[in-house]
C-alpha positions as CSV (number, residue, x, y, z in Angstrom):
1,X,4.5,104.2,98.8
2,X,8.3,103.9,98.2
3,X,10.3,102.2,101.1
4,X,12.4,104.7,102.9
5,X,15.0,101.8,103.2
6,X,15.7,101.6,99.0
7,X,19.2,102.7,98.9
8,X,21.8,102.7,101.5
9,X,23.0,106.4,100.3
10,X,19.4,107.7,101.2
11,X,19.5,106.8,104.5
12,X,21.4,109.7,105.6
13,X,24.5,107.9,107.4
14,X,26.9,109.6,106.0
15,X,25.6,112.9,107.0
16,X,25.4,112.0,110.6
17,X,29.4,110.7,110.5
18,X,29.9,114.0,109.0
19,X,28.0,115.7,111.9
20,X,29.8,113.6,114.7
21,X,32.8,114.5,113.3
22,X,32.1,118.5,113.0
23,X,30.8,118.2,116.7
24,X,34.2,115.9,118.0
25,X,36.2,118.8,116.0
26,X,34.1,121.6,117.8
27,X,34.8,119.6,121.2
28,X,38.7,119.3,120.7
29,X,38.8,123.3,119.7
30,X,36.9,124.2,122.7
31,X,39.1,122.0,125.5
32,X,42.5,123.6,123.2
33,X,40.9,127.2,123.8
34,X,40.3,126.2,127.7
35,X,43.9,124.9,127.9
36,X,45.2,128.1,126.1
37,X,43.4,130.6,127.7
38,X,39.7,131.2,126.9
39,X,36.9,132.6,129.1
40,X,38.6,130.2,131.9
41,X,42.2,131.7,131.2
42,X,44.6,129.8,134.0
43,X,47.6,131.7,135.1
44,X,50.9,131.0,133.3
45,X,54.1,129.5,134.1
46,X,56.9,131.2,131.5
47,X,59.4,130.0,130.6
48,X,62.6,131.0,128.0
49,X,64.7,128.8,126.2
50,X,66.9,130.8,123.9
51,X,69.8,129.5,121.3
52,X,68.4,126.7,120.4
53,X,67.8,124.9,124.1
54,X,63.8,124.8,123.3
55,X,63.9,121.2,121.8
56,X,66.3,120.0,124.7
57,X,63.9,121.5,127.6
58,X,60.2,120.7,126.1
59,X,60.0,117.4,126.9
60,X,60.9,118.5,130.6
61,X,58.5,121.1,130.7
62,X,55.8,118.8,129.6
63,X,56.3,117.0,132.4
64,X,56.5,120.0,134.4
65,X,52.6,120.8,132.8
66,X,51.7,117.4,134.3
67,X,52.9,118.2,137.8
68,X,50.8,121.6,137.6
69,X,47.4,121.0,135.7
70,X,46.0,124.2,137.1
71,X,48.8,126.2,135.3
72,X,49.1,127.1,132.0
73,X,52.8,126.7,130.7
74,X,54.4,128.9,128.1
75,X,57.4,128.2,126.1
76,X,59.0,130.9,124.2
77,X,62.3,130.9,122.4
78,X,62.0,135.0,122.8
79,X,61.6,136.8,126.2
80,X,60.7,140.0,124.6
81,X,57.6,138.1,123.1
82,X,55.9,137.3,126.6
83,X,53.3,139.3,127.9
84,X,55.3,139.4,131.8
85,X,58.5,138.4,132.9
86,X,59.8,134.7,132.7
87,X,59.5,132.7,135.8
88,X,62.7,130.1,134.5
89,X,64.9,131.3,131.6
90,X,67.7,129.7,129.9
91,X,69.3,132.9,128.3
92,X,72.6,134.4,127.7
93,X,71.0,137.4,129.6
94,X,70.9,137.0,133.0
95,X,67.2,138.1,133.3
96,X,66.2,140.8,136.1
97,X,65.2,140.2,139.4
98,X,66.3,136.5,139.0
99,X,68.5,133.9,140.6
100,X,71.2,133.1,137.4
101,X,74.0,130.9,137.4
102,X,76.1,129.8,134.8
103,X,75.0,127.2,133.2
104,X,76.9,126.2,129.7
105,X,79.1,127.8,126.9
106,X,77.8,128.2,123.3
107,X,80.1,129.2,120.3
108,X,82.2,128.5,117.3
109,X,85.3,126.9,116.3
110,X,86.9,127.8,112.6
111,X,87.8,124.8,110.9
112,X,89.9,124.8,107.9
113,X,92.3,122.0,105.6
114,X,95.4,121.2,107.1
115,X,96.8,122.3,104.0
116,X,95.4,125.8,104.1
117,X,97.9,128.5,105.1
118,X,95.5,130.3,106.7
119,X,96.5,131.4,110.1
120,X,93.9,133.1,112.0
121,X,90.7,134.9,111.5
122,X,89.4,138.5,113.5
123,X,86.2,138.7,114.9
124,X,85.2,140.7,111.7
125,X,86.0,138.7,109.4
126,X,84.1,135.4,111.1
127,X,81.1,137.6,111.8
128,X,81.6,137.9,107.6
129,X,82.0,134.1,107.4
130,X,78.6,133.8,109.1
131,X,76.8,136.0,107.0
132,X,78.5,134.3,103.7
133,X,80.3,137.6,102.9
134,X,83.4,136.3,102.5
135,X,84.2,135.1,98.6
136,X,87.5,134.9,98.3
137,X,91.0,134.5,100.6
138,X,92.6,137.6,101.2
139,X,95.9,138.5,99.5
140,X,94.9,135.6,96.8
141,X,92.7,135.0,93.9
142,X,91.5,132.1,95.2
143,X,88.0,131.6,96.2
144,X,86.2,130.2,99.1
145,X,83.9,127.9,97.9
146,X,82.4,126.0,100.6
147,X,81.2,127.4,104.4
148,X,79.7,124.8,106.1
149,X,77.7,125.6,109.3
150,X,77.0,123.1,112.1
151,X,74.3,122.9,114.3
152,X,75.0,124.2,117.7
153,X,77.7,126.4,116.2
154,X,77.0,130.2,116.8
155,X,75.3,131.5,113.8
156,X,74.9,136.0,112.9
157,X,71.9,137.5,113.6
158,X,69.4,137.2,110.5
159,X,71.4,134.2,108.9
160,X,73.4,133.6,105.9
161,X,73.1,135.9,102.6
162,X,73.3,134.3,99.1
163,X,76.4,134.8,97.7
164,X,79.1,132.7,95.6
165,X,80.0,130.8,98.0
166,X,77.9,127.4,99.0
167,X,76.7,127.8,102.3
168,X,75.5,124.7,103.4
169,X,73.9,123.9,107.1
170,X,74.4,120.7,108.8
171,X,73.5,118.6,111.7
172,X,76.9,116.9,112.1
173,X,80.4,118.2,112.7
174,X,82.2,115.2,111.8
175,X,80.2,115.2,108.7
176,X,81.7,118.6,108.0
177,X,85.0,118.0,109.2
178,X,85.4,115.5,106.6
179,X,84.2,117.3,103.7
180,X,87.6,120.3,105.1
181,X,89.1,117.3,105.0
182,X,88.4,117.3,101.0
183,X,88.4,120.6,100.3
184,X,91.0,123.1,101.1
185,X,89.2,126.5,100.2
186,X,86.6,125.6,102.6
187,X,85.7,126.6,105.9
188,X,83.6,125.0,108.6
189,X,81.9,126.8,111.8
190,X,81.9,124.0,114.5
191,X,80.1,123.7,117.6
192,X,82.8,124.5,121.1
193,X,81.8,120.3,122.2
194,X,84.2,119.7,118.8
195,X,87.1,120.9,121.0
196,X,87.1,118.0,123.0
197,X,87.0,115.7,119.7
198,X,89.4,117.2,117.8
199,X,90.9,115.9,114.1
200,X,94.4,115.9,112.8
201,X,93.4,116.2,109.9
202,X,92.0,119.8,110.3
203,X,93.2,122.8,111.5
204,X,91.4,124.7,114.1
205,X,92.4,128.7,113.7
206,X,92.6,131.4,116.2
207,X,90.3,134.4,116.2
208,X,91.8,137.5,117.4
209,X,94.9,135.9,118.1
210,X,92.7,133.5,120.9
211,X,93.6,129.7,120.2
212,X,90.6,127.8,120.2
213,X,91.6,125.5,123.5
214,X,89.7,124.6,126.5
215,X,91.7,127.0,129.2
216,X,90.9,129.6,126.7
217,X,87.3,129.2,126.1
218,X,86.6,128.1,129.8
219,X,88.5,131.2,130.9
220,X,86.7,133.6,128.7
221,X,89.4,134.5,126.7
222,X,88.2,132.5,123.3
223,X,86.5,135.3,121.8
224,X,83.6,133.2,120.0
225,X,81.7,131.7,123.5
226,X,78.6,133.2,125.2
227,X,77.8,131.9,128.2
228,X,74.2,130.8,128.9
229,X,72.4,131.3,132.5
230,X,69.6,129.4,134.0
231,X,67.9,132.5,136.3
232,X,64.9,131.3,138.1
233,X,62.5,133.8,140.4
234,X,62.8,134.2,143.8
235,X,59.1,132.8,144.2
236,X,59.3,129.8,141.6
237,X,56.8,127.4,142.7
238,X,58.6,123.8,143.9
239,X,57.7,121.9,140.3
240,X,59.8,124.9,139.1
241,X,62.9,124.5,140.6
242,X,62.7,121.0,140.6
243,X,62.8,121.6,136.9
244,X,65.6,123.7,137.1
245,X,67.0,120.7,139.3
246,X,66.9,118.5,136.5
247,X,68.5,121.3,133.8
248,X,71.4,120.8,135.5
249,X,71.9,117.3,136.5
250,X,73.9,114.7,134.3
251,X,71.7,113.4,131.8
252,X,70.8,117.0,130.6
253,X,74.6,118.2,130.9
254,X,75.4,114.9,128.1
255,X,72.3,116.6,126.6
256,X,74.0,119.7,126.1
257,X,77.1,118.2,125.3
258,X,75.8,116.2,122.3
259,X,74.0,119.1,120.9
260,X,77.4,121.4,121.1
261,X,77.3,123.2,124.2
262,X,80.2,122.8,126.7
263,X,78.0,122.2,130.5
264,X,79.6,124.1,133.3
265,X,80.0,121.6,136.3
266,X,77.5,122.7,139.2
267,X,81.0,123.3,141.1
268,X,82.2,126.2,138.4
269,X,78.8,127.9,138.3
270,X,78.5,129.4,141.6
């Protein structure tokens, strides 16, 4: 009679670790499809974060989960993409039916060499710039070879083409202000919070004839700014508007101002 015991591989152990662990992964899939819906679907609390603000607000809305366990909470990049109307919104659309206030500026800042004799760019030709459709300097031979896009910076709608020029994105204005600093057919698109840096070394241009300075761009006249709202609903549960409490209190204002938006102080936005 042979002993049942003979080898270790014949006992079957690693089968049953296999088992648990199909069974552990069936668990986990079933409490995600609970948590996202399922046959016990919980209502929703939806919330937008356009232009980039999704990163800055998550770990807020987690907590914001936390406070309301019997909600489920959405967080969408996209308004259009949710199946009913947002209950908090960080937008450059004031969204309908909503209480919105102002609540910081997005946009772009040209950058050049100091030794470029450029003088100014028109809207059409940045909105070129952003979609790398702009070889060459006009009224020269002379091409551009770098654009350099920052984070934070306004970007065109569908992104950069391929073209002749290097596009390049990056996380850091200074990073790209130093490499204008080296290069004087390039351009850089800068985030507005660069306006409160500044560099001598580099030259800041005009679009549309608008100087790129803080009266201008606070008083709307910059033509490269859009101006983001926070618009809550009328019937926002409390955890709601505590979280818009916190969207607009100091620590997420340096927030926003690191990641190159200009905050509008609460005493501006009413």
């Amino acid at each position: 009679m042979r002993r049942l015991t003979r080898k270790k591989q014949g006992t079957g152990e690693p089968h049953f670790r296999t088992l648990r662990n199909v069974l552990a992964a069936m668990t986990a899939a079933a409490a995600v499809s609970v948590l996202g819906g399922g046959d016990l679907e919980l209502p929703k609390i939806r919330i937008v974060t356009e232009g980039g603000t999704a990163e800055l607000v998550r770990p807020l809305v987690r907590t914001l989960a936390e406070e309301m366990p019997e909600h489920q909470t959405v967080l969408s990049s996209d308004p259009d993409a949710l199946d009913a109307p947002p209950v908090l919104a960080v937008s450059p659309r004031k969204l309908p039916k909503t209480e919105a206030l102002p609540l910081a500026l997005k946009g772009a800042l040209l950058a050049v060499n100091k030794s470029n004799p450029a003088a100014g760019f028109t809207s059409k030709e940045v909105l070129r710039i952003m979609k790398n459709q702009y070889p060459i300097w006009p009224g020269t031979d002379i091409p551009v070879r770098n654009i350099y896009l920052v984070a934070g910076s306004l970007r065109a709608k569908g992104g950069a083409q391929k073209g002749k020029t290097h596009f390049t994105e990056l996380s850091s204005a200074r990073i790209a202000a130093e490499l204008v600093k080296k290069d004087v057919t390039a351009i850089a698109l800068l985030p507005l919070s660069f306006a409160a840096e500044g560099d001598a070394e580099i030259k800041l241009l005009p679009v549309d004839g608008i100087a790129p300075e803080f009266e201008q761009i606070l008083g709307g006249r910059y033509p490269l700014v859009r101006t983001y709202y926070l618009s809550m609903a009328p019937d926002a549960p409390d955890a709601v508007r505590r979280l818009a409490e916190r969207l607009r209190d100091g620590r997420f204002r340096e927030l926003l101002l690191k990641h190159g938006f200009i905050p509008i102080r609460k005493d501006r936005s009413k």
